[in-house]
C-alpha positions as CSV (number, residue, x, y, z in Angstrom):
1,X,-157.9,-96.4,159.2
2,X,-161.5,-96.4,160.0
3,X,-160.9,-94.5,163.4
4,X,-158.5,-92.3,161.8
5,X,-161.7,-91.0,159.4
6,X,-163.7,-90.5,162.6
7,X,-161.0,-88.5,164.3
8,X,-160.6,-86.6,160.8
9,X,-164.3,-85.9,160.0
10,X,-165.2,-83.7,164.1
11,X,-167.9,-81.4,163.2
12,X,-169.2,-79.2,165.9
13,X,-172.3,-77.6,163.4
14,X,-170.8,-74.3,164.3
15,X,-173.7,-73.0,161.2
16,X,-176.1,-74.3,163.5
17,X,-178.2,-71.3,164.7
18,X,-175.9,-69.4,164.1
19,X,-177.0,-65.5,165.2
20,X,-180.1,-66.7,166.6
21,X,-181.5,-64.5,169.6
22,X,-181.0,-66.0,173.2
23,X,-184.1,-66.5,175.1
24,X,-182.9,-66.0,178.4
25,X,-180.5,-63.0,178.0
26,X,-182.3,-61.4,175.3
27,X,-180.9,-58.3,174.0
28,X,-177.7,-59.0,176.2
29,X,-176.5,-61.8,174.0
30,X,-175.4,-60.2,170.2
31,X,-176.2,-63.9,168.8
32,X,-175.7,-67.6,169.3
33,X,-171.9,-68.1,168.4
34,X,-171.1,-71.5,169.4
35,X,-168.1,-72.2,171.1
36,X,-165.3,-74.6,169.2
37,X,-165.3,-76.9,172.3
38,X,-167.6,-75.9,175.2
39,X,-171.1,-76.6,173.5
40,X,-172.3,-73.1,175.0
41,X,-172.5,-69.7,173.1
42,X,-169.4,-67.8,172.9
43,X,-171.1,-64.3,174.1
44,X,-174.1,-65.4,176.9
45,X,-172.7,-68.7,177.6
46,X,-176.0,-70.4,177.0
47,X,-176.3,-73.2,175.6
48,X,-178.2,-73.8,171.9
49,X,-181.2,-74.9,173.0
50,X,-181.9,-71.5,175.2
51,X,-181.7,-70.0,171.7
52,X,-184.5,-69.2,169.5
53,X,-183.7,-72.1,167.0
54,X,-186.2,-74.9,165.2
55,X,-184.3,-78.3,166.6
56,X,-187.1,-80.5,165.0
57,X,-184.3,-82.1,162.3
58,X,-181.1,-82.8,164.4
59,X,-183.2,-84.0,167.0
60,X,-185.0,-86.7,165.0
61,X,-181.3,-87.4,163.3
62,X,-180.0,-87.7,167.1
63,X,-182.4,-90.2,168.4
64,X,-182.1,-91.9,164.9
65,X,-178.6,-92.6,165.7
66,X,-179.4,-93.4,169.4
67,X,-181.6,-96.2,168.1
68,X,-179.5,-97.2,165.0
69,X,-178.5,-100.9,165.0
70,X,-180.5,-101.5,168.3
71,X,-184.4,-103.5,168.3
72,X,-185.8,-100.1,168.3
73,X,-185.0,-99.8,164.4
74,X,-188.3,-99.7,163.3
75,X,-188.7,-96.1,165.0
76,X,-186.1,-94.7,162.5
77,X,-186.2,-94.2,158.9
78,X,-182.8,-93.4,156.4
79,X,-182.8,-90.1,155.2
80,X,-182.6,-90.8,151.2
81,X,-180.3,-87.7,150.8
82,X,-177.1,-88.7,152.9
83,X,-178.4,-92.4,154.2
84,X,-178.3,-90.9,158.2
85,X,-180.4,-92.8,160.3
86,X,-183.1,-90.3,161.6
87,X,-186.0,-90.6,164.2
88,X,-189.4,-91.0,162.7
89,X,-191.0,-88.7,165.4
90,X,-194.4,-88.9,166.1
91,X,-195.9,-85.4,166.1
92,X,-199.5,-85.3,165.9
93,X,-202.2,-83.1,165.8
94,X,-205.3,-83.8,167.7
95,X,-209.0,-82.4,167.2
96,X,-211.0,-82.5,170.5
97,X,-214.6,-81.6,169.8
98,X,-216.1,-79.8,173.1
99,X,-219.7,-78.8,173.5
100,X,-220.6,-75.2,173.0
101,X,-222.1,-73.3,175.9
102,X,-225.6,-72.2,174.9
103,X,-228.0,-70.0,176.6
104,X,-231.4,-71.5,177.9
105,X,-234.2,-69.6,175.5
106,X,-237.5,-69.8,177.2
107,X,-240.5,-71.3,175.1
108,X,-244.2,-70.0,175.7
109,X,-246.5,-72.2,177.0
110,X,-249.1,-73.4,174.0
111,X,-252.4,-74.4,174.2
112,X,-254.2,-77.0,176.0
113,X,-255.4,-80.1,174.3
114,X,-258.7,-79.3,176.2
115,X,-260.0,-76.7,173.5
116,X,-260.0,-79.3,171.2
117,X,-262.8,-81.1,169.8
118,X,-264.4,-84.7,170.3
119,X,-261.4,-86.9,170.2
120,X,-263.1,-89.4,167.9
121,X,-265.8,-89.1,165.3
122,X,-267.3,-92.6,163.6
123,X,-266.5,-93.0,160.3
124,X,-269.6,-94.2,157.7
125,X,-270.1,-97.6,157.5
126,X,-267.4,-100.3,156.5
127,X,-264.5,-101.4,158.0
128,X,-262.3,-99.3,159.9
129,X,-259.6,-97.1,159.3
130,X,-256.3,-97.6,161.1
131,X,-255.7,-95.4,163.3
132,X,-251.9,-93.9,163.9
133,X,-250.9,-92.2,167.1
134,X,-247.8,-90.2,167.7
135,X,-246.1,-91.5,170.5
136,X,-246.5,-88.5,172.6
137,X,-250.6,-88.1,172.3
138,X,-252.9,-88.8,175.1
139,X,-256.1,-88.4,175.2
140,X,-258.2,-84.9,175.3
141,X,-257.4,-84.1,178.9
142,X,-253.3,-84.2,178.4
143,X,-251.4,-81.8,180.5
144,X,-250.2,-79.4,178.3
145,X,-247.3,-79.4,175.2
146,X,-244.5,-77.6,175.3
147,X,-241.2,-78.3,173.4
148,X,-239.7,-78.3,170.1
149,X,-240.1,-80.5,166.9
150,X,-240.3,-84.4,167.1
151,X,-240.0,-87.0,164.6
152,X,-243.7,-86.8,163.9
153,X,-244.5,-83.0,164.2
154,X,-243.1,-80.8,161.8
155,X,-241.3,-77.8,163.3
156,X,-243.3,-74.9,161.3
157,X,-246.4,-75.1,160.0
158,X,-245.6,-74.5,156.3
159,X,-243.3,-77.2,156.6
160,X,-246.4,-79.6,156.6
161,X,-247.2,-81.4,153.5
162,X,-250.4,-80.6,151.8
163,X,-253.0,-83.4,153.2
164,X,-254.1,-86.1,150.7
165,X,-257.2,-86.7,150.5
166,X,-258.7,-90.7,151.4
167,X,-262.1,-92.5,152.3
168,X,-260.7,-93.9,155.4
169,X,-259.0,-90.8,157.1
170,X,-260.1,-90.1,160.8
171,X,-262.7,-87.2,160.3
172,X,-261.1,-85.7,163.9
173,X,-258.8,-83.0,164.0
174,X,-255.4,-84.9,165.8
175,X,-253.7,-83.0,169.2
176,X,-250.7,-83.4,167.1
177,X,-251.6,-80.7,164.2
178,X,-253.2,-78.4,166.9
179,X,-249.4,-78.5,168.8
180,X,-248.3,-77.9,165.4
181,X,-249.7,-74.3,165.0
182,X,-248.4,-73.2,168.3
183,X,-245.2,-74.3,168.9
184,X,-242.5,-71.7,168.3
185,X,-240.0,-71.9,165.6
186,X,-237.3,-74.0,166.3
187,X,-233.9,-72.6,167.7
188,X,-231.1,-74.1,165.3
189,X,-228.9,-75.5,168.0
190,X,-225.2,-74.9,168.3
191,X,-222.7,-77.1,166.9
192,X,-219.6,-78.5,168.9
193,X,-216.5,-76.3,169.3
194,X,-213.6,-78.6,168.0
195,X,-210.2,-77.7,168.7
196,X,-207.2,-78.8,167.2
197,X,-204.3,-79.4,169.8
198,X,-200.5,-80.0,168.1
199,X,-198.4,-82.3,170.3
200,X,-194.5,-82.3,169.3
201,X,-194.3,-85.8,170.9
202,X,-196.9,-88.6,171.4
203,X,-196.2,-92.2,172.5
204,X,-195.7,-93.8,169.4
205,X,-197.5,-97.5,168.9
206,X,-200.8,-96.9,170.4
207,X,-204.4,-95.7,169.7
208,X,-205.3,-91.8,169.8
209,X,-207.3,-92.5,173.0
210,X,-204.5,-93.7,175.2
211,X,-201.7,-91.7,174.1
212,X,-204.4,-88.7,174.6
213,X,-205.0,-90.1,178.3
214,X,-201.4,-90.0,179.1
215,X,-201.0,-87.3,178.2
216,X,-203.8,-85.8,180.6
217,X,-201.5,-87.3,183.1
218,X,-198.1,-85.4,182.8
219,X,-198.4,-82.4,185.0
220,X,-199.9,-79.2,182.5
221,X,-196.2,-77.9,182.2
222,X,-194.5,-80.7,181.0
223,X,-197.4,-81.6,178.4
224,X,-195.0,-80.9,174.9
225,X,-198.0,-79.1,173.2
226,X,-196.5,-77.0,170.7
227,X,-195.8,-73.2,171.2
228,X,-196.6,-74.1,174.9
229,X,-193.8,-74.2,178.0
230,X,-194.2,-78.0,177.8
231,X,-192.6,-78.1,174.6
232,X,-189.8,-76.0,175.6
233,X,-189.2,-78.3,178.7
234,X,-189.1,-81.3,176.1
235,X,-186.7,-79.4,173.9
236,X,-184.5,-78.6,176.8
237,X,-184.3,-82.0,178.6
238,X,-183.8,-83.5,174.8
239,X,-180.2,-81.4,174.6
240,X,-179.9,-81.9,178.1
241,X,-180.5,-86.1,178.8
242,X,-179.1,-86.8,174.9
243,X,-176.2,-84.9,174.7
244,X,-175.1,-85.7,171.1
245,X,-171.8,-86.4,172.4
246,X,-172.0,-89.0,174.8
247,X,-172.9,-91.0,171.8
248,X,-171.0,-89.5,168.1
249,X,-167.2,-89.5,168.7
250,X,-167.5,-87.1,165.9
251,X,-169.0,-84.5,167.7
252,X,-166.6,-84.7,170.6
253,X,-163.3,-82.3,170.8
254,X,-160.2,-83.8,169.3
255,X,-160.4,-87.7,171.0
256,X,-157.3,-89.6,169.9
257,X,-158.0,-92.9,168.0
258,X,-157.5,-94.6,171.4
259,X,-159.9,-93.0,172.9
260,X,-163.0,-93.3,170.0
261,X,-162.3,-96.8,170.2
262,X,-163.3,-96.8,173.9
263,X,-165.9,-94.6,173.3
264,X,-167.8,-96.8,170.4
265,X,-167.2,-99.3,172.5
266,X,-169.2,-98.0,175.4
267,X,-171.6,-96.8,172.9
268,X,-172.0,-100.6,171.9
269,X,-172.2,-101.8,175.5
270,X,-175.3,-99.5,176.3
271,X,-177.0,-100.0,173.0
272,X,-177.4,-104.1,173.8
273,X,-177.8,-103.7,177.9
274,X,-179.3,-100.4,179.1
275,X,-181.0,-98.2,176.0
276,X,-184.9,-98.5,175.4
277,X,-187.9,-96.8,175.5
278,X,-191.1,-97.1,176.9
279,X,-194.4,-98.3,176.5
280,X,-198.0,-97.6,177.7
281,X,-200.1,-99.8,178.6
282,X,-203.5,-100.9,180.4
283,X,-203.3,-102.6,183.6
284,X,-205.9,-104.2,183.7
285,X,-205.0,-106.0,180.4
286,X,-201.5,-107.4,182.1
287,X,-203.3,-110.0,184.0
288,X,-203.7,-110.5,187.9
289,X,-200.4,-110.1,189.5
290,X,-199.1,-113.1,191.8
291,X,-200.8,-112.9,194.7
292,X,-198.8,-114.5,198.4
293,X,-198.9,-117.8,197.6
294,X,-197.3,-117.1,194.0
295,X,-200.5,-118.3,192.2
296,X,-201.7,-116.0,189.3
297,X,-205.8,-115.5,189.8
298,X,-208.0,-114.7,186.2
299,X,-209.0,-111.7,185.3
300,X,-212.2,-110.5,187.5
301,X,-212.1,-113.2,189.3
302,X,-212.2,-111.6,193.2
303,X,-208.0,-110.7,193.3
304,X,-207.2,-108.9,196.3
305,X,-208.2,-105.7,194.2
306,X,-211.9,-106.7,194.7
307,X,-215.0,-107.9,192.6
308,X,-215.2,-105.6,189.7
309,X,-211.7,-104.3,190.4
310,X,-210.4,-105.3,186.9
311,X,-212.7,-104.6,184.0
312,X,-214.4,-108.0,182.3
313,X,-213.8,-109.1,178.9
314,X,-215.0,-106.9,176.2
315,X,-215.0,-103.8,178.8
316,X,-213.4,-100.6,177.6
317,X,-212.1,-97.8,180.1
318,X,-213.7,-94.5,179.8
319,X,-210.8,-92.6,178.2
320,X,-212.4,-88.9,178.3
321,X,-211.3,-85.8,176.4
322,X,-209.5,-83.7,177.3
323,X,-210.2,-80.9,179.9
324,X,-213.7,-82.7,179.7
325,X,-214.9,-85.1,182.8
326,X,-216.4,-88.6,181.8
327,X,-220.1,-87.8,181.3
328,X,-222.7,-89.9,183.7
329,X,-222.9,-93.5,183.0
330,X,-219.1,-93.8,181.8
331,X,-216.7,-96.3,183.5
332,X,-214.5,-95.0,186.1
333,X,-211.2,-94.6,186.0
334,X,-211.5,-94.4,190.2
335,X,-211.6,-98.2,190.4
336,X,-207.6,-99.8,191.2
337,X,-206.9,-101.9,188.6
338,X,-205.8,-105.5,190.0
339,X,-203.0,-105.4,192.5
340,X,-200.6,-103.4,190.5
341,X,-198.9,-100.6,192.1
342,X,-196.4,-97.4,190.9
343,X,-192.7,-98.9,190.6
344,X,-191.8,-95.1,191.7
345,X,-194.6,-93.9,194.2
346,X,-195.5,-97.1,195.5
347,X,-199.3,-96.1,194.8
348,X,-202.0,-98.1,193.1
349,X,-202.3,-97.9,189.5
350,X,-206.2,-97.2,188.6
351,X,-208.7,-99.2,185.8
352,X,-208.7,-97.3,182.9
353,X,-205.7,-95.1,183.4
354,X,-202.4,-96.0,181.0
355,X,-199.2,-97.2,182.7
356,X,-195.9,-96.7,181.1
357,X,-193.8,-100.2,181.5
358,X,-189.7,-100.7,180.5
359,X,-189.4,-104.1,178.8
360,X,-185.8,-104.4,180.0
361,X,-187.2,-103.6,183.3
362,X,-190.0,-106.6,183.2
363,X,-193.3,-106.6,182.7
364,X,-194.1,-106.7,186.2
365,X,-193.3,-102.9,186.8
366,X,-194.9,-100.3,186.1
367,X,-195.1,-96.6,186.3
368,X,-197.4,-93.7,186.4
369,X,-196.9,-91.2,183.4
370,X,-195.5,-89.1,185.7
371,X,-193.5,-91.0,187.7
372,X,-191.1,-92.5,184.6
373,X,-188.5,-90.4,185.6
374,X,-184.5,-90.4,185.7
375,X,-183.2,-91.4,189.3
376,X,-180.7,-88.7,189.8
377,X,-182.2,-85.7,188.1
378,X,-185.9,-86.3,188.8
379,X,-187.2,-85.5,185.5
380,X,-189.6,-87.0,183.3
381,X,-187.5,-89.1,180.9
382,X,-187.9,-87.6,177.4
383,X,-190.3,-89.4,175.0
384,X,-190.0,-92.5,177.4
385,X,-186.2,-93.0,176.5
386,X,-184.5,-94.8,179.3
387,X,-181.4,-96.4,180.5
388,X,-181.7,-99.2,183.2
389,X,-178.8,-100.2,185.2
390,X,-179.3,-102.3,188.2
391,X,-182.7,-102.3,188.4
392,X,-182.9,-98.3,188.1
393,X,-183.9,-95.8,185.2
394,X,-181.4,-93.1,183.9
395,X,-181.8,-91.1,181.7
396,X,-178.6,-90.6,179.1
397,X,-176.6,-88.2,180.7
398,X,-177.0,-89.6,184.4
399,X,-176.3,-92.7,182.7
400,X,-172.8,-91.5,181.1
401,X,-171.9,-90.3,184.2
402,X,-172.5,-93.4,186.3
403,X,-170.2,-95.1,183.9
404,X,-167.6,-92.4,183.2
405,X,-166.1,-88.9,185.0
406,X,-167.5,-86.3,182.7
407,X,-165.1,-83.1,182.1
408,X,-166.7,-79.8,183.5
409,X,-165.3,-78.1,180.9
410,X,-166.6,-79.6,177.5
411,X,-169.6,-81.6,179.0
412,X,-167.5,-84.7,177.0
413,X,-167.4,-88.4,178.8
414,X,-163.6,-88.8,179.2
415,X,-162.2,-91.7,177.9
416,X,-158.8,-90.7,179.0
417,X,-156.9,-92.3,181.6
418,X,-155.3,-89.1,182.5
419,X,-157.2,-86.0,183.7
420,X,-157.7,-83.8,186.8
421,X,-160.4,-83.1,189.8
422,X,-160.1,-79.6,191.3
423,X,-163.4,-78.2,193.2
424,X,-164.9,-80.9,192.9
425,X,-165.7,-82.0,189.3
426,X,-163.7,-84.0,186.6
427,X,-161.5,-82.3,183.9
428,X,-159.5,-83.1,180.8
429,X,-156.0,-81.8,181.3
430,X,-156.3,-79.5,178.0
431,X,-159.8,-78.1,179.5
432,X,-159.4,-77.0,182.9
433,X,-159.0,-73.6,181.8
434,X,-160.3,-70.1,182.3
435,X,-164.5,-69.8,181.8
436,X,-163.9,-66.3,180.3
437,X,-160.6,-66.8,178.0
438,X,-160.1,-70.0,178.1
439,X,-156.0,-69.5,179.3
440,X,-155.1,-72.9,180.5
441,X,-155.2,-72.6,184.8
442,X,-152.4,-75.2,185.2
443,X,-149.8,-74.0,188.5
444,X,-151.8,-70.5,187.8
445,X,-154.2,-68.9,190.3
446,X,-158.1,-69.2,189.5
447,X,-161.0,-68.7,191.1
448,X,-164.3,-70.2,191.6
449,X,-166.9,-67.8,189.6
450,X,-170.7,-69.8,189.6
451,X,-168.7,-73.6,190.0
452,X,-166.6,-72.4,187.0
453,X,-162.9,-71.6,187.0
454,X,-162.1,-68.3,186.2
455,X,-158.5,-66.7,186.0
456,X,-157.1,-63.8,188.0
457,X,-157.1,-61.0,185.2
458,X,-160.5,-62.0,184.2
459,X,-161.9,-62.4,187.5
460,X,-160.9,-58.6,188.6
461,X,-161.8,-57.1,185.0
462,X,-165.3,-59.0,184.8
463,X,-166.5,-60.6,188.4
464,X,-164.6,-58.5,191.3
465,X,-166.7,-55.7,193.6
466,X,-165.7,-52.8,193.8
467,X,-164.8,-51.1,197.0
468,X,-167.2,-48.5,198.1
469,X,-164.4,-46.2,199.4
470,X,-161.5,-46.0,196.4
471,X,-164.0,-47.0,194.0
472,X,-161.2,-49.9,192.9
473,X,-161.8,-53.9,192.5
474,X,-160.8,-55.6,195.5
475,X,-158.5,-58.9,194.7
476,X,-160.2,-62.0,195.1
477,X,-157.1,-62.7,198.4
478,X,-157.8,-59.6,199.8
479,X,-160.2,-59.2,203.1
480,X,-162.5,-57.0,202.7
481,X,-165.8,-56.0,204.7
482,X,-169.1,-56.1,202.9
483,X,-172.9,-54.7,204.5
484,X,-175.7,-55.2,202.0
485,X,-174.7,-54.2,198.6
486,X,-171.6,-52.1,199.7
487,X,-168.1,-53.7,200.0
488,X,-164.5,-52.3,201.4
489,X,-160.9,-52.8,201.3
490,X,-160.6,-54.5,205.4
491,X,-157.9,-51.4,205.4
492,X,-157.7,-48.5,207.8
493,X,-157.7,-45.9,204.7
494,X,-161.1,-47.3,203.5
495,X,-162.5,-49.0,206.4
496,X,-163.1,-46.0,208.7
497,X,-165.5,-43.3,209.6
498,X,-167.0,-40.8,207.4
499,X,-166.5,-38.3,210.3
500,X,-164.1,-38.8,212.3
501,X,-161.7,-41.1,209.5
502,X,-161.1,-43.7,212.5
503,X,-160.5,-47.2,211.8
504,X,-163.4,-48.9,211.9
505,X,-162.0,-52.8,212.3
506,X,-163.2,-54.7,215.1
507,X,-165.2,-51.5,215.9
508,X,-169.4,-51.2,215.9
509,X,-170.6,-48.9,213.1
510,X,-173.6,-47.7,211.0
511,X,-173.9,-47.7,207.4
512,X,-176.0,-44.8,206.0
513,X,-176.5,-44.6,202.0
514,X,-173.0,-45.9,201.6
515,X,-171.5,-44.2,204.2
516,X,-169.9,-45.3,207.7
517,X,-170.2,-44.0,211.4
518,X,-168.9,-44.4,214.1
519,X,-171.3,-42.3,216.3
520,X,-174.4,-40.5,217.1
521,X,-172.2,-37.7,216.7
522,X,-170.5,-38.3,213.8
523,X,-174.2,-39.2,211.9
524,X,-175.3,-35.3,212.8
525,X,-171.8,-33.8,211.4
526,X,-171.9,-36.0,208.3
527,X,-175.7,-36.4,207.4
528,X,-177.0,-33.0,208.8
């Protein structure tokens, strides 16, 4: 009964952005329309996510589902409205304070401390009086001041105090008040630029530093800052690596209860051996890796990495901000960091740098932020989600597919034991049909239009040249000759010369604007 309600309740959201303008074709596509099986839009044949619509929600509710009933649990949150498990994201906004650029004002040189008088005068007798010194006096012959206000010279005359008077108060006038009278009035300095930065996804679990750092380390176009093209290419590889339905029977196209059985079932199988997600860490803070003869050294201790390879206890890497270099005196980040080396790029990790490690994978493996990437597409795996299957990362889709035939027509995982290859790909019987109008292909003739099938009216009313000569489509089994953009019927009454009509098969020719030749001849009579 319980698979009968799954097979009852298949919801394709056709409300979803429904209208919304298409990115790509623009004013060529009237309005997303989503198709009742094919995932794409009815009029561009996009797909939703190349539409201008706010995915925020279903995505969160997607991966929320992904993780449901998995160790990752504590990344999702139920919705209080219908109970759905949803993803608790981890959008955050970070200020980054940067230092304004000032301009150098030039200060006039004040007077010397030689046109001052006797540096000391004795006081009556009695004991006497202390005498206080601003750090910065010297004697009479000083070189002279120049600079702004200290601690113990006021910036402006008036700002002084009125003096008070007292017995045992030097009778000298001090270098510090005659500064005082010159020295310009201060130049209020500039205060730091900060900027706010809004990133759509940040590694959830650690400090703002580190999940800052990494992110300094994705190349600039896949960074997912919003508004940005890295938060498009987020967006896109979300719909792309998660397809909703490699995972919600319910949002595939009319599965018998057979084959949603199968389907939770191999939802079920990658949940407990394949599915997690990522996690950044230091290197240095994993501990020396085993060197040759298996022995583990401590931390600092001289490992093939070097004395001072891996920071000491209590050390904290330099984690800069960003689009600003470490300032002098910081630690490097240029120092490796023990022995450990990229799982992808073979290359040394460095001190101070995060590394993104797969727990299913073991601890001793790591990436690059860069470099944690699916095996068969190449592309950064989406907030760190992974799949690992012998040893390797997936990402979902490439996962699916190395455990099922996908159709080419839905974009489903077929669960059937009965479909169909033709050019190549996998298709469910009922969906190896026409790209265009979706007439079923079976014993009928197709052809290939952009690795879809496309049938023979379609193909000659939207894909087919037309012949140069009678103006008419040419059939997709008929020869014809094409030069450049122009294209003829391989038939003597269209094939031939503009001058002389001969037949022009087999023959040497010239094309002029559309036109054919024979000869030299034949180019003067024609062209003038």
């Amino acid at each position: 009964m319980e698979i009968e309600k799954e097979v009852k309740k298949m919801t394709l959201g056709h409300e979803l952005g429904a209208g919304a303008p298409c990115l790509k074709c623009k004013d060529k596509c009237e309005g997303f329309e989503l198709h009742f099986w094919r995932k794409i839009c009815r009029n561009c044949k996009c797909g939703l996510e190349d539409h201008d619509v706010q995915l925020q929600t279903e995505e969160n509710q997607k991966v929320g589902r992904l993780f449901e009933d998995t160790k990752y649990t504590g990344l999702i949150a139920k919705l209080k409205k219908d109970g759905l498990p949803s993803y608790r994201g981890s959008q955050v906004t970070i200020s980054i304070s940067t230092p304004a650029m000032g301009t150098a004002v030039p200060v006039p040189a004040v007077a010397t401390a030689a046109t001052v008088g006797p540096a000391f005068t004795p006081t009556p007798a009695g004991p006497p009086a202390p005498t206080h010194v601003a750090p910065s006096a010297s004697s009479a012959s000083s070189a002279p001041v120049r600079g702004g206000p200290s601690a113990t010279t006021p910036a402006h005359p008036s700002a002084q105090a009125p003096a008070q008077p007292s017995a045992q108060a030097p009778a000298y006038p001090s270098a510090a008040s005659v500064a005082a009278t010159v020295v310009p009035a201060a130049v209020p300095a500039k205060t730091n630029v900060v900027k706010a930065i809004t990133y759509e996804w940040a590694p959830p679990g650690v400090n703002q530093s580190l999940a800052l750092r990494y992110m300094e380390l994705l190349p600039p176009e896949r960074r997912p800052i919003a508004g940005t093209q890295g938060a498009d290419y987020r967006k896109k590889q979300m719909a792309k690596q998660l397809p909703e339905h490699d995972q919600d029977p319910a949002r595939c196209h009319e599965l018998t209860p057979a084959e949603v059985k199968q389907m939770e079932q191999y939802v079920r199988k990658y949940k407990d051996e394949a599915l997690g997600m990522g996690d950044l860490t230091l290197p240095e803070e994993m501990g020396t890796p085993a060197g040759p003869a298996g022995a583990r050294g401590a931390l600092g201790s001289g490992a093939p990495g070097g004395p001072g390879a891996v920071a000491a206890a209590g050390d904290k890497a330099a984690v800069g901000k960003a689009g600003i270099p470490a300032g002098p005196g910081a630690v490097s980040s240029g120092g490796l960091a023990g022995n450990y080396s990229c799982h992808h790029c073979q290359k040394p990790m460095r001190q101070g740098d995060p590394a993104v490690y797969a727990e299913r994978a073991g601890y001793d493996k790591l990436w690059h932020p860069a470099c944690f990437v699916c095996c068969t597409c190449n592309e950064l795996l989406v907030d760190m989600i992974y799949f690992l299957k012998k040893g390797r990362l997936y990402c979902g889709r490439h996962y699916g597919d190395s455990e099922k035939p996908r159709c080419g027509g839905c974009d489903e995982l077929i669960f059937s034991n009965e479909y169909t290859q033709a050019e190549g790909q996998n298709w469910h019987l009922k969906h190896f049909c026409c790209f265009d109008c979706d007439c079923v292909l079976a014993g009928e003739t197709y052809v290939m239009e952009n690795d879809k099938p496309v049938c023979k009216p379609c193909y000659m009313k939207n894909h087919a040249v037309h012949c140069t000569a009678c103006q008419k489509p040419i059939e997709p089994e008929a020869q014809r000759v094409s030069y450049g953009e122009h294209h003829w019927h391989a038939e003597p009454e269209c094939f031939r010369c503009s001058g002389c009509s001969k037949c022009l098969t087999g023959q040497r020719f010239m094309a002029l604007q559309g036109k054919l030749l024979c000869s030299v001849e034949c180019k003067k009579k024609v062209m003038g």
